[in-house]
LUMSEKOL-821875 format. One record per residue (C-alpha): residue number from 0; residue in three letters; x, y, z. Coordinates in nm, 2 decimals. Example, Ala and Ser with C-alpha at 12.3 -4.5 7.8 and 13.67 -1.06 7.14 Angstrom:
! LUMSEKOL-821875
[0; Ala; [1.23; -0.45; 0.78]]
[1; Ser; [1.37; -0.11; 0.71]]
This chain:
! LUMSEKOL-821875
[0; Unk; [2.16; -0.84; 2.11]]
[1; Unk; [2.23; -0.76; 1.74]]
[2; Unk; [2.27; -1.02; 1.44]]
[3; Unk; [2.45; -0.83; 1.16]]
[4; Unk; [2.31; -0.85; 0.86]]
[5; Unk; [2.52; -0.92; 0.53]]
[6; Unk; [2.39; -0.92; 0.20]]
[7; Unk; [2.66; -1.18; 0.07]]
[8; Unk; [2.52; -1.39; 0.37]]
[9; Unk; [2.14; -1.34; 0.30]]
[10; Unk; [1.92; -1.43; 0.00]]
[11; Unk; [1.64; -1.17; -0.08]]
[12; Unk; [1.34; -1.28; 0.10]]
[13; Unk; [1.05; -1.31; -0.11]]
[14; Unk; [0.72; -1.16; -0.05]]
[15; Unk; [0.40; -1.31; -0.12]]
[16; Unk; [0.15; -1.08; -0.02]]
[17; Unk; [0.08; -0.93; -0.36]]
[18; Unk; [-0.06; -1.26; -0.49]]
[19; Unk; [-0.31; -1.26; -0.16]]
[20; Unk; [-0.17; -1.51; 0.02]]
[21; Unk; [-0.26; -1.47; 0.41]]
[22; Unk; [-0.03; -1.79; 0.55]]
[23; Unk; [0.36; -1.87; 0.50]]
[24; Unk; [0.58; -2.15; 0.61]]
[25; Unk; [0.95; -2.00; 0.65]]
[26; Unk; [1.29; -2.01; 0.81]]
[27; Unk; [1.37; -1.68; 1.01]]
[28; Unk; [1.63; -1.51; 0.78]]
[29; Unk; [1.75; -1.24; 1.03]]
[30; Unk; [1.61; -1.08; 1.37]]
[31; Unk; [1.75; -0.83; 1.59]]
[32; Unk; [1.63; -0.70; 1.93]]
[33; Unk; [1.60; -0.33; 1.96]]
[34; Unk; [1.61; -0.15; 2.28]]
[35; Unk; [1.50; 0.17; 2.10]]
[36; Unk; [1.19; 0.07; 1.97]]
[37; Unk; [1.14; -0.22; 2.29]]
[38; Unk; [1.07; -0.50; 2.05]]
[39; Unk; [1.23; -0.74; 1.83]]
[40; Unk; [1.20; -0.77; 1.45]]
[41; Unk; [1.19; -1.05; 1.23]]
[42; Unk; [1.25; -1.12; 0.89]]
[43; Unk; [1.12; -1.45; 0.74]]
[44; Unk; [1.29; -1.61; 0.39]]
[45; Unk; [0.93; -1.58; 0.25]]
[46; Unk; [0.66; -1.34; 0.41]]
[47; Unk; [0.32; -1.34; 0.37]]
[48; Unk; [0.31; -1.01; 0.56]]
[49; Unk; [0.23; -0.64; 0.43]]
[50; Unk; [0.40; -0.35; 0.56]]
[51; Unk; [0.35; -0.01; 0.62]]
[52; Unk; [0.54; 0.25; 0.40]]
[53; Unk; [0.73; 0.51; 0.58]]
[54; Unk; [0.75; 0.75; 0.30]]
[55; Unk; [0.35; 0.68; 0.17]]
[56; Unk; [0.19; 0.54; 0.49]]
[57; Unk; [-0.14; 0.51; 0.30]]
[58; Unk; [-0.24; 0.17; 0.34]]
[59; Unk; [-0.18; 0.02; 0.77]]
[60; Unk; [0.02; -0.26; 0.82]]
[61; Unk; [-0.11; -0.61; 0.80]]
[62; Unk; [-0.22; -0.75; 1.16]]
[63; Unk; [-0.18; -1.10; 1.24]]
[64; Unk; [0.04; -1.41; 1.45]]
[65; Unk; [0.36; -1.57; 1.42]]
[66; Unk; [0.34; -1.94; 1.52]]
[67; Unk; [0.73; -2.06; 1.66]]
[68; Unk; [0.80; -2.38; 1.83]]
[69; Unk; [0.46; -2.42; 1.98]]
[70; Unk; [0.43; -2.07; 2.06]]
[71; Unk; [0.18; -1.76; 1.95]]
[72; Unk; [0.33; -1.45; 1.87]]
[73; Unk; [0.11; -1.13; 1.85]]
[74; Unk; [0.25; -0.92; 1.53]]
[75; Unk; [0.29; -0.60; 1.68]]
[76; Unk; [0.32; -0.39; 1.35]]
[77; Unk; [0.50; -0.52; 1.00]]
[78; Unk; [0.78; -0.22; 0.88]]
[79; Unk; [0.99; -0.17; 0.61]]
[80; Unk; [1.35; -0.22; 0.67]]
[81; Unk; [1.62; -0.05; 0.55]]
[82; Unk; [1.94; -0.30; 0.51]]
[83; Unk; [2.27; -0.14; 0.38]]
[84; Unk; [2.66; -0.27; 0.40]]
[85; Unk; [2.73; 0.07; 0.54]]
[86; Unk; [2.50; 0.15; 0.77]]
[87; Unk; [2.33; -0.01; 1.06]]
[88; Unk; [1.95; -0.18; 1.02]]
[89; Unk; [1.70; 0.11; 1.04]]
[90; Unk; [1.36; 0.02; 1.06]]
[91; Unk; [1.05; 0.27; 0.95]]
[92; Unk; [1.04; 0.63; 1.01]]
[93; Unk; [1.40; 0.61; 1.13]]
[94; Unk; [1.52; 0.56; 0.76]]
[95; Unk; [1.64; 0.92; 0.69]]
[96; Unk; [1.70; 0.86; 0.32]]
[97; Unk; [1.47; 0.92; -0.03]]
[98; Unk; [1.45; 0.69; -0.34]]
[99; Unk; [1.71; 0.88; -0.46]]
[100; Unk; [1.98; 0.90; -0.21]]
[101; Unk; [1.91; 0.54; -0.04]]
[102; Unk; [2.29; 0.40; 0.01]]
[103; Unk; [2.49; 0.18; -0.22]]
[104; Unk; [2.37; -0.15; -0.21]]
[105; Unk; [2.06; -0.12; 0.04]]
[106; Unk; [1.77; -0.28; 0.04]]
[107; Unk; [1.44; -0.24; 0.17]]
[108; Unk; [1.31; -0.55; 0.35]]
[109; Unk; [1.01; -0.61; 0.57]]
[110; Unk; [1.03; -0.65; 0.94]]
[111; Unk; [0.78; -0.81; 1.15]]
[112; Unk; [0.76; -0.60; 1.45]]
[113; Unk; [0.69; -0.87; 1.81]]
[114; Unk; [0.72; -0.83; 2.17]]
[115; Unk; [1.11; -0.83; 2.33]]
[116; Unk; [1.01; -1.11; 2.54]]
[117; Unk; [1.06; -1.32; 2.25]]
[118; Unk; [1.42; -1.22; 2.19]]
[119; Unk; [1.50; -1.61; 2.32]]
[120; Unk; [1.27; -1.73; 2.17]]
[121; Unk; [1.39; -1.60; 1.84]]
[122; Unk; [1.76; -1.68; 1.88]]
[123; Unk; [1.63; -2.03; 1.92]]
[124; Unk; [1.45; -2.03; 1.65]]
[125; Unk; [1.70; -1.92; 1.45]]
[126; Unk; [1.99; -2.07; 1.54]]
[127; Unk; [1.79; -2.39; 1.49]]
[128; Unk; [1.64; -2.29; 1.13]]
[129; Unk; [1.32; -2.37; 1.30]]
[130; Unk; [1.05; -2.33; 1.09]]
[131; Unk; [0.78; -2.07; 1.13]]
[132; Unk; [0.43; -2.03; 1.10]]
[133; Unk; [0.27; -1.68; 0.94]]
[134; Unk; [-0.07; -1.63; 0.98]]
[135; Unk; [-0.24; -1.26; 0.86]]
[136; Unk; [-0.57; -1.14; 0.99]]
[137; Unk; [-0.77; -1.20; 0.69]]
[138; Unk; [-1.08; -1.07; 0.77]]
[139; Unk; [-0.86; -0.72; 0.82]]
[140; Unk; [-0.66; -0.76; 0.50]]
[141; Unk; [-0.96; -0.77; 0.29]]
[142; Unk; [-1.16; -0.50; 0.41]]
[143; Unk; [-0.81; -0.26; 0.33]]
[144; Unk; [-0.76; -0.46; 0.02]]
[145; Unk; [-1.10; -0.41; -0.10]]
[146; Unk; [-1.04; -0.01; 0.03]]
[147; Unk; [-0.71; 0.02; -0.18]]
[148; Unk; [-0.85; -0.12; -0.47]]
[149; Unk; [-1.15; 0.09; -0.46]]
[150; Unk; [-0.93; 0.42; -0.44]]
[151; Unk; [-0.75; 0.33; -0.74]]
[152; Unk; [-1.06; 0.23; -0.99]]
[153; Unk; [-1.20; 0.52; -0.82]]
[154; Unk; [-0.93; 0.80; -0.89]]
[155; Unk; [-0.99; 0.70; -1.25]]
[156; Unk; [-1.31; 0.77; -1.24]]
[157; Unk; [-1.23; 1.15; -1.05]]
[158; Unk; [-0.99; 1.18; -1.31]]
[159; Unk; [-1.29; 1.17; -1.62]]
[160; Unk; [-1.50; 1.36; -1.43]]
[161; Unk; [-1.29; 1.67; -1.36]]
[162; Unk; [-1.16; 1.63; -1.69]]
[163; Unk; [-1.33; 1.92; -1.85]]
[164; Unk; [-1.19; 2.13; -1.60]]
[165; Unk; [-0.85; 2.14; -1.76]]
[166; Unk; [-0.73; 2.44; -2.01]]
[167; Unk; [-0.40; 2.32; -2.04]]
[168; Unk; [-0.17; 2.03; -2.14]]
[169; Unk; [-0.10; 1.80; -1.82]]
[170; Unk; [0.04; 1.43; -1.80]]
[171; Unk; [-0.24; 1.21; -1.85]]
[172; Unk; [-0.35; 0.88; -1.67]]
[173; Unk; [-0.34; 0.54; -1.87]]
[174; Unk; [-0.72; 0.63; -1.97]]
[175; Unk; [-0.60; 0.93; -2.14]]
[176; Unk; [-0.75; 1.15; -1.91]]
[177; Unk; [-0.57; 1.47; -1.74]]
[178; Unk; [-0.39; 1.34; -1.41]]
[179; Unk; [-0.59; 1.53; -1.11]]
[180; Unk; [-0.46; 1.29; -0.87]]
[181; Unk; [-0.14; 1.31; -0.98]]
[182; Unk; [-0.11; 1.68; -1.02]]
[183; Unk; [-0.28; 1.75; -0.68]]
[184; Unk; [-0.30; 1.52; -0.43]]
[185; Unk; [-0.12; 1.56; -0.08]]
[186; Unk; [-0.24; 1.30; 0.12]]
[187; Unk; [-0.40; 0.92; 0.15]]
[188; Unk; [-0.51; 0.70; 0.37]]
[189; Unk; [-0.63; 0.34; 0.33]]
[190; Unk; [-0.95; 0.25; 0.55]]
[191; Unk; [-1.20; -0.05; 0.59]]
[192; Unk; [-1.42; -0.10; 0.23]]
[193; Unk; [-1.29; 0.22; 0.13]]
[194; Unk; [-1.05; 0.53; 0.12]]
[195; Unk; [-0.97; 0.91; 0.20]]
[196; Unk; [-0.79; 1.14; 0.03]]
[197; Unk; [-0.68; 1.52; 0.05]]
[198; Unk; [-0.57; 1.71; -0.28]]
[199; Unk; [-0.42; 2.08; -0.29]]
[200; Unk; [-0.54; 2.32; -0.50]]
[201; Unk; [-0.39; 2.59; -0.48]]
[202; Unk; [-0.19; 2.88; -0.68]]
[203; Unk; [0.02; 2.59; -0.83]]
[204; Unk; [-0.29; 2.39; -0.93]]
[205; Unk; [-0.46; 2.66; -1.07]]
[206; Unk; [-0.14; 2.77; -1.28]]
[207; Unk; [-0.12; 2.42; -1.43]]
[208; Unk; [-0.43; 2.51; -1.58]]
[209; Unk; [-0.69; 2.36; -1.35]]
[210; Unk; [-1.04; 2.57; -1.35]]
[211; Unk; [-1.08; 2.56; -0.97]]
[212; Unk; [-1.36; 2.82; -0.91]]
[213; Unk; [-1.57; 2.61; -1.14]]
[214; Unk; [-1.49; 2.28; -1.04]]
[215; Unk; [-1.57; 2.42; -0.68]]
[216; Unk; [-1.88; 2.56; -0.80]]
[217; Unk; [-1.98; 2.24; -0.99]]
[218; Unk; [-1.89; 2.01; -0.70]]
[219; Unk; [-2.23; 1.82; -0.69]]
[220; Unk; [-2.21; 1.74; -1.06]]
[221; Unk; [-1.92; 1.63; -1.07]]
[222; Unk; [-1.94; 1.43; -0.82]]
[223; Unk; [-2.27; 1.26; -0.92]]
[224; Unk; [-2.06; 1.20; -1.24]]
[225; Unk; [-1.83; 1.02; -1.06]]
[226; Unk; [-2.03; 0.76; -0.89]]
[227; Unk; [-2.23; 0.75; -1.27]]
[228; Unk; [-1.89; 0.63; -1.41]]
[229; Unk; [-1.78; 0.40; -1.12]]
[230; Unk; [-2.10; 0.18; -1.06]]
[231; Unk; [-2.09; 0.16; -1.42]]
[232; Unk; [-1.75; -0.03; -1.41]]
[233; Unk; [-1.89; -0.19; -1.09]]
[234; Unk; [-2.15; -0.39; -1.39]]
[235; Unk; [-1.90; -0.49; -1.59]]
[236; Unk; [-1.73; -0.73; -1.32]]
[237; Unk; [-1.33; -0.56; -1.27]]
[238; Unk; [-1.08; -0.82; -1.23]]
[239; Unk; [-0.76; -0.71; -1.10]]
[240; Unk; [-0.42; -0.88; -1.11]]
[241; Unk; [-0.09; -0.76; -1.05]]
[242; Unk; [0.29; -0.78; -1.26]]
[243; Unk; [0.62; -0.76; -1.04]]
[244; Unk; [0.95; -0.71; -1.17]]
[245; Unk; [1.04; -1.00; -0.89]]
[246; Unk; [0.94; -1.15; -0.58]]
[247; Unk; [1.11; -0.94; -0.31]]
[248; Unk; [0.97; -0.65; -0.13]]
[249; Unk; [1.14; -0.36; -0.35]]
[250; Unk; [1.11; -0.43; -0.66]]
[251; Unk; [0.81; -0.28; -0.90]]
[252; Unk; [0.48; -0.39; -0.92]]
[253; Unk; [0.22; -0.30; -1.11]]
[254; Unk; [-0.17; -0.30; -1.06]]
[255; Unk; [-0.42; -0.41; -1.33]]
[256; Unk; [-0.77; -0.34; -1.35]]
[257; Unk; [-0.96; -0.50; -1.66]]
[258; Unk; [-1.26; -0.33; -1.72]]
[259; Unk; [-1.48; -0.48; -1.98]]
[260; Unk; [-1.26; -0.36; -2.31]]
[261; Unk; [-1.02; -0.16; -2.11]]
[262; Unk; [-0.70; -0.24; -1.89]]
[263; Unk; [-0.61; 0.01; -1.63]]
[264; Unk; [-0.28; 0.05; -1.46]]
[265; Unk; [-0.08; 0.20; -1.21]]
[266; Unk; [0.25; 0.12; -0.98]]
[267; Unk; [0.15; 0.01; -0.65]]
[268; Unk; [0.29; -0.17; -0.35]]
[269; Unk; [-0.02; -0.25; -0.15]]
[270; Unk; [-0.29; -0.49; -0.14]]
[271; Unk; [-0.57; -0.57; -0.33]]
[272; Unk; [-0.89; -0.75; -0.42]]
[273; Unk; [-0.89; -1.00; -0.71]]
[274; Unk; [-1.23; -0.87; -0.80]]
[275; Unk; [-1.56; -0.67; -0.65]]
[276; Unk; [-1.83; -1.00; -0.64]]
[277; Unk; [-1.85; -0.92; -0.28]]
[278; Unk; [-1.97; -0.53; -0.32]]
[279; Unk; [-2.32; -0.43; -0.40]]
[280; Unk; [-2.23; -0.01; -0.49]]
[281; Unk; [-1.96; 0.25; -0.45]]
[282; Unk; [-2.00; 0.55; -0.28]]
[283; Unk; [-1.79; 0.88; -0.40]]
[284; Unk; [-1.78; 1.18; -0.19]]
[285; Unk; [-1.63; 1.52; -0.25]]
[286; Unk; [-1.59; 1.83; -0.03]]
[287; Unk; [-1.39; 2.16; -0.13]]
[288; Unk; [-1.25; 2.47; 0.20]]
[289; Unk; [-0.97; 2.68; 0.20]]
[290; Unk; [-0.81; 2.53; -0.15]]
[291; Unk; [-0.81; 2.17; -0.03]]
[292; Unk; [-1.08; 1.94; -0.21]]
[293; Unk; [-1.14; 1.61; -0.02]]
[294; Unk; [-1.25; 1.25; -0.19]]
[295; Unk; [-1.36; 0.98; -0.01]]
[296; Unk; [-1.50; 0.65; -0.19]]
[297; Unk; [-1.68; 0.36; 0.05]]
[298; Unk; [-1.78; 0.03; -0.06]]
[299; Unk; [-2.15; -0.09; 0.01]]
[300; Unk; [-2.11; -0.50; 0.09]]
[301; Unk; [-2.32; -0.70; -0.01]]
């Protein structure tokens, strides 16, 4: 079974995971039942839920329950939706399209992924407006929140230290610093109290301008510098809060770090930390092979 899904007949649900929240109370907005995938999806009016990106699958998926009419749903995954008047509901890696050449009109939406025994279950639900119950694993959420929010304070710090490694004009971070991660990296991945990331440096990088035979041969050092520069901000106490164009899932947001006298920035969609209270030290660690340099940062807990 298949509810269509129209966008004069839907209001934009609202996501309320960038605030931190762990726990909504909603209606179901739409569901379908997919014999492809051998699941059903959900969408709630408001979600508490995080999903996974299909284009930048950096950060996992938020785990967690659904609570319906007396019932306990396992979350099987959370996905990002692709709604459109002219195509049918694609969910995740099936969404062909980029940023630039999404469809007229689409949306991006996030889809709680449950088991398709529930399919009645849902229909029910729905058909009575029934009111549902998210609940996110939050021991789970912050140990990849704290990770996300350690990669980004940390790239900043990367970004100073490998700074002197420049000989040419680049696009700078909001520091004022030459972008390395921007100019280089390839991949990302999100993991508990901390992150791992791959960066390219190849013919390209070293074009730009980048000095890659010394950074290479000055790996230690600068990475010593690195940890020097992030335990530093770890003292001052960073406090991080986020802006959003608005509350659904696709619109911008914007993460804030305040450091002491400084505010850093970025776009992100993921989750984060409101502060570090709870870790004792970073960790920074840097390897270089066959033109790719790997970065790692972990969080020591108190």
């Amino acid at each position: 079974m298949v509810i269509a899904i129209h966008h004069n007949q839907i209001e934009t649900p609202t996501v309320t995971f960038p605030e931190g929240n762990t726990q909504c109370e909603s209606q179901i907005a739409w569901f379908t039942t997919s014999e492809k995938h051998g699941a059903c999806f959900v969408v709630l009016k408001e979600s508490c839920f995080h999903p996974r990106d299909f284009r930048w699958p950096d950060q996992p998926a938020d785990k967690g329950t659904l609570q319906i009419n007396g019932k306990t749903l396992e979350v099987l995954d959370v996905v990002k939706m692709l709604s459109a008047p002219t195509v049918e509901p694609l969910f995740d890696t099936d969404i062909p399209f980029t940023k630039r050449d999404l469809p007229e009109n689409s949306r991006l939406i996030g889809a709680i992924k449950v088991d398709i025994q529930y399919a009645a279950l849902l229909e029910e639900a729905f058909t009575a407006q029934s009111s549902v119950l998210g609940q996110v694993d939050k021991d789970y959420r912050l140990v990849l929140s704290t990770g996300h929010a350690a990669g980004h304070l940390a790239s900043y710090a990367l970004n100073e230290a490998i700074a002197p490694y420049w000989r040419k004009t680049v696009p700078l971070d909001t520091r004022g610093n030459p972008d390395f991660i921007r100019q280089t990296q390839d991949k990302s991945q999100v993991v508990p109290y901390g992150c791992e990331d791959g960066f390219r440096l190849g013919k390209s990088t070293r074009k730009a301008g980048l000095n890659v035979a010394d950074l290479a041969t000055d790996l230690e050092a600068v990475e010593a510098k690195a940890n020097a520069i992030l335990n530093k901000w770890l003292e001052l106490k960073p406090s991080i809060y986020f802006e959003k164009d608005g509350p659904a899932l696709d619109e911008s947001r914007v993460w804030h770090c305040k450091v002491g006298d400084e505010n850093f920035s970025m776009f992100c969609g993921g989750t984060h930390v409101k502060n570090f209270d709870h870790v004792n030290a970073f960790k920074i660690s840097l390897s270089y092979a066959d033109q790719e340099m790997t970065f790692s940062v972990k969080a020591e807990i108190k």
